[in-house]
N, CA, C and O atoms as a GROMACS GRO file, in nm:
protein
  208
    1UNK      N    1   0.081  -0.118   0.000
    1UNK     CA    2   0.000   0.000   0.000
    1UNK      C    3   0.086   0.125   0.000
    1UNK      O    4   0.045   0.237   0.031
    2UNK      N    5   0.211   0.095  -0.038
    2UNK     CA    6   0.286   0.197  -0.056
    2UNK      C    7   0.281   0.317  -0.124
    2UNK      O    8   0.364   0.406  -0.107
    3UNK      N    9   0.132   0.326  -0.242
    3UNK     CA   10   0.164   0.413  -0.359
    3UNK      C   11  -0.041   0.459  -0.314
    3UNK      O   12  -0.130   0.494  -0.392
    4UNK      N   13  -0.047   0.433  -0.140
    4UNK     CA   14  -0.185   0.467  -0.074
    4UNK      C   15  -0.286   0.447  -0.179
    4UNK      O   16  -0.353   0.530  -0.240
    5UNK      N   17  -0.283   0.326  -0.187
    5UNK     CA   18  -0.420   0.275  -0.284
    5UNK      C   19  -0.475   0.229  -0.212
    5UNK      O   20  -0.419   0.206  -0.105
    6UNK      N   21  -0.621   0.189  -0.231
    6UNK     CA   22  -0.726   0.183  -0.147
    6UNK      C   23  -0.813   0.017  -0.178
    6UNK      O   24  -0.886  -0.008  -0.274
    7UNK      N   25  -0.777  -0.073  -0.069
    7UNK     CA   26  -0.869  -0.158  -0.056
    7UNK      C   27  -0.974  -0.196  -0.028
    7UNK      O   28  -0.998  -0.223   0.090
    8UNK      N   29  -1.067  -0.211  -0.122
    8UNK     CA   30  -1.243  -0.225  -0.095
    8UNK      C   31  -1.301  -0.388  -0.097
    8UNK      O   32  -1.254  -0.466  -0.180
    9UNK      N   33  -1.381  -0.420  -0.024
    9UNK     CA   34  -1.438  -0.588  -0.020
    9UNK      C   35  -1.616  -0.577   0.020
    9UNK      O   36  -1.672  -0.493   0.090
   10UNK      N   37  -1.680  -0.703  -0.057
   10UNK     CA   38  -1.800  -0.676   0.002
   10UNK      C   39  -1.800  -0.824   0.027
   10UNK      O   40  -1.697  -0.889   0.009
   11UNK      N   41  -1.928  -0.885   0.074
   11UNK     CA   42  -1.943  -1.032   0.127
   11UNK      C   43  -2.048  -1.050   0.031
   11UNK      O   44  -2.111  -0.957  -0.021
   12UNK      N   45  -2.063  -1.171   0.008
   12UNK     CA   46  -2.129  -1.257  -0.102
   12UNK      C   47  -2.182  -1.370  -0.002
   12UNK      O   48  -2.124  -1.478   0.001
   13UNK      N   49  -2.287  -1.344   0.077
   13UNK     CA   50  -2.310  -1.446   0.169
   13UNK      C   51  -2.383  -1.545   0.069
   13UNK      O   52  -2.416  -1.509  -0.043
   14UNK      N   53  -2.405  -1.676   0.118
   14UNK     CA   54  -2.430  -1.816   0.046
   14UNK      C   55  -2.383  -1.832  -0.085
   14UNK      O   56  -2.441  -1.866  -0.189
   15UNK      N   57  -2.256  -1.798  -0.056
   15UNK     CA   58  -2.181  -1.830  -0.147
   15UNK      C   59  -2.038  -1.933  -0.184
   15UNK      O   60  -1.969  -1.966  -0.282
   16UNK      N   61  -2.046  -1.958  -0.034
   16UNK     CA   62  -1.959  -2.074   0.020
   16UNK      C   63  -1.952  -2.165  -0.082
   16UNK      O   64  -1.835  -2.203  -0.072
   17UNK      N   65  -1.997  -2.221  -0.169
   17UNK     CA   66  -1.951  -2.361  -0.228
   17UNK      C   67  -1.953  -2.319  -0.350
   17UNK      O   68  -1.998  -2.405  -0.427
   18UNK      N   69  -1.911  -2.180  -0.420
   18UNK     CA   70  -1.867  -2.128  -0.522
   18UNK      C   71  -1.775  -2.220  -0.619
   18UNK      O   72  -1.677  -2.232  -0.546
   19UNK      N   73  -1.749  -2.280  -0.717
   19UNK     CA   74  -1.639  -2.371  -0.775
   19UNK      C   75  -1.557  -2.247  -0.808
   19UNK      O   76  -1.589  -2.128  -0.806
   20UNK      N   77  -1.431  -2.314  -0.842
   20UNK     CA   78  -1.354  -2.245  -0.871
   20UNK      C   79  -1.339  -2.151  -0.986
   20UNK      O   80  -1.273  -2.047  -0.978
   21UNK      N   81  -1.417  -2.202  -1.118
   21UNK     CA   82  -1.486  -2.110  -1.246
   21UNK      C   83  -1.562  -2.062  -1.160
   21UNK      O   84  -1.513  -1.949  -1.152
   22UNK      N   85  -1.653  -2.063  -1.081
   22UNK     CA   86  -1.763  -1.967  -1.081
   22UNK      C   87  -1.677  -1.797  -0.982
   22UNK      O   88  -1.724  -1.683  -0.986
   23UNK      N   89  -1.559  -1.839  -0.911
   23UNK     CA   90  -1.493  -1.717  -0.870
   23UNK      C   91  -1.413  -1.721  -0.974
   23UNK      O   92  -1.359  -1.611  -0.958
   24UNK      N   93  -1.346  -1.779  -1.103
   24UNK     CA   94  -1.308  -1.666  -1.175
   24UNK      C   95  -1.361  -1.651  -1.287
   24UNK      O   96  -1.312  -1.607  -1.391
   25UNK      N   97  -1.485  -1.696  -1.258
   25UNK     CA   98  -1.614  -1.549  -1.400
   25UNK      C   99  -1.645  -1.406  -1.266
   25UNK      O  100  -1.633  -1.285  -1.288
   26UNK      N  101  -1.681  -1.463  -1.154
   26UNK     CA  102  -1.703  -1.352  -1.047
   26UNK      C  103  -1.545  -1.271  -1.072
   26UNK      O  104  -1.555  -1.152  -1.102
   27UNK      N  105  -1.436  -1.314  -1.064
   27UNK     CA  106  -1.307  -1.202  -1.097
   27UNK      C  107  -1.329  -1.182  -1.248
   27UNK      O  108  -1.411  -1.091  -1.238
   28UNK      N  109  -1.320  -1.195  -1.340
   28UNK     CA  110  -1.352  -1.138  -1.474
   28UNK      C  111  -1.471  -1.063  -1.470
   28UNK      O  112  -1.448  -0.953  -1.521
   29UNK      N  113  -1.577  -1.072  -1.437
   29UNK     CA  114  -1.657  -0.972  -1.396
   29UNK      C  115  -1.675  -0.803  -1.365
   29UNK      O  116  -1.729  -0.707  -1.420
   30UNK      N  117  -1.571  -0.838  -1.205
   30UNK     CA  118  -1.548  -0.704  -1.122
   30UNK      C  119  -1.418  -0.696  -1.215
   30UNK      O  120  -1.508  -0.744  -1.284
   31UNK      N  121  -1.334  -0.689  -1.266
   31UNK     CA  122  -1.221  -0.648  -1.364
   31UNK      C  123  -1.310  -0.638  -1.505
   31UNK      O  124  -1.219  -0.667  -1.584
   32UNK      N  125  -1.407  -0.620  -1.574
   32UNK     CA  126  -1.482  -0.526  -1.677
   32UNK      C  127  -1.539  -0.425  -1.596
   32UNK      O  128  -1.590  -0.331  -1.656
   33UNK      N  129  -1.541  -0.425  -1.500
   33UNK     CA  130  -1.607  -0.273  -1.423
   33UNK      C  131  -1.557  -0.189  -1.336
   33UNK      O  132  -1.623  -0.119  -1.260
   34UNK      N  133  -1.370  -0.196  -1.350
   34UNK     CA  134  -1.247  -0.145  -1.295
   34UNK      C  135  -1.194  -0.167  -1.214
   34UNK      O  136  -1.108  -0.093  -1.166
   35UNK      N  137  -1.239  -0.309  -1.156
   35UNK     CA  138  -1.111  -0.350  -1.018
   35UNK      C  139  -1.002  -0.428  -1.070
   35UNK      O  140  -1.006  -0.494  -1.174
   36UNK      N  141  -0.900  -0.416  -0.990
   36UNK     CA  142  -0.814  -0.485  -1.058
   36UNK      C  143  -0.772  -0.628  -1.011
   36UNK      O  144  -0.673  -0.684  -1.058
   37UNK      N  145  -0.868  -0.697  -0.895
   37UNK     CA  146  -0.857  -0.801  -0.924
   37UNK      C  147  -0.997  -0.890  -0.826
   37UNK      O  148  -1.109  -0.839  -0.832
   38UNK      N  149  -0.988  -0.947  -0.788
   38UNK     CA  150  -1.054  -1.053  -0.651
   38UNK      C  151  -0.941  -1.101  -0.575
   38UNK      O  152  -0.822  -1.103  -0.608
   39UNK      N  153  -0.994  -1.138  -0.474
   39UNK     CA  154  -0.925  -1.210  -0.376
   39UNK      C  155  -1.096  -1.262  -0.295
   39UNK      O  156  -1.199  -1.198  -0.273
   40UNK      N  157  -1.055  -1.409  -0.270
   40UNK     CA  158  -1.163  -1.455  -0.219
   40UNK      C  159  -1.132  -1.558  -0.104
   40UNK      O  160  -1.115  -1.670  -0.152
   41UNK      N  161  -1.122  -1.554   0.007
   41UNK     CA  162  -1.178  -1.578   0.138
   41UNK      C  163  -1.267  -1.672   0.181
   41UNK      O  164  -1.379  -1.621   0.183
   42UNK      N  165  -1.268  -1.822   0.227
   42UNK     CA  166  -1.349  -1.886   0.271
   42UNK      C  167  -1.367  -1.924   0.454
   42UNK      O  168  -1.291  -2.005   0.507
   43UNK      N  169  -1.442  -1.875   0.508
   43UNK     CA  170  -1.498  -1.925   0.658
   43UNK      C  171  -1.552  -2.006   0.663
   43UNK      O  172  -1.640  -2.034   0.581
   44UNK      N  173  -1.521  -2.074   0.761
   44UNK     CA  174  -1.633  -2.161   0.825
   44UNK      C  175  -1.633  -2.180   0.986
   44UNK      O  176  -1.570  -2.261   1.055
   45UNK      N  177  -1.719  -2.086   1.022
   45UNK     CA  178  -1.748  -2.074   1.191
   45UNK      C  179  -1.552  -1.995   1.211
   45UNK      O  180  -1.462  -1.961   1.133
   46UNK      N  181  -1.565  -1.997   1.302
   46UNK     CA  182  -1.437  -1.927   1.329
   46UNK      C  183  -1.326  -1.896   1.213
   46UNK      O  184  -1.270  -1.790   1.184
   47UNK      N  185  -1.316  -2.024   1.160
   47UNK     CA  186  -1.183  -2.030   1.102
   47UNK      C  187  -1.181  -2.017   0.933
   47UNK      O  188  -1.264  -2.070   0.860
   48UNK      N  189  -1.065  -1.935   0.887
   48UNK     CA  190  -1.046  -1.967   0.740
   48UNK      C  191  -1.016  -2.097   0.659
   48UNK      O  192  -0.911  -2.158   0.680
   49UNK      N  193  -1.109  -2.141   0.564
   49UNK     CA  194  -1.130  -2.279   0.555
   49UNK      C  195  -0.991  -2.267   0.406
   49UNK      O  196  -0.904  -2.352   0.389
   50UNK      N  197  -1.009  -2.140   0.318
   50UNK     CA  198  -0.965  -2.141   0.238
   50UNK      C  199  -0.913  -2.004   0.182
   50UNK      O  200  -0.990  -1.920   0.229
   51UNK      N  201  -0.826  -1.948   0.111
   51UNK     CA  202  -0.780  -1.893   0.026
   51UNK      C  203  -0.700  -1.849  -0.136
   51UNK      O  204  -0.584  -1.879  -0.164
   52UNK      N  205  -0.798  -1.771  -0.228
   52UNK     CA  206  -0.742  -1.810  -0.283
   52UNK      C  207  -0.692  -1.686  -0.371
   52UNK      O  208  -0.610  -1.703  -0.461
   0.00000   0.00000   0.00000
């Protein structure tokens, strides 16, 4: 964050069992409408189940 760019995230609740195409048409998506990428996050109860 050296060049103070700004990180934004929203939640996609029931979305947990997303395949892996379906987060990257969801990242090709938000990158036609100017983000420059995804990052996606999996919970389950406390803990991070996944990252990717």
């Amino acid at each position: 964050m050296s060049s103070q760019g700004i990180v934004k995230g929203f939640v996609v609740p029931g979305c947990y069992d997303y395949t892996r195409r379906q987060i990257d048409d969801l990242t090709e998506f938000v990158i036609s409408h100017g983000a420059k990428g995804l990052i996606s996050i999996g919970f389950w109860g406390p803990h991070v189940t996944w990252m990717i």
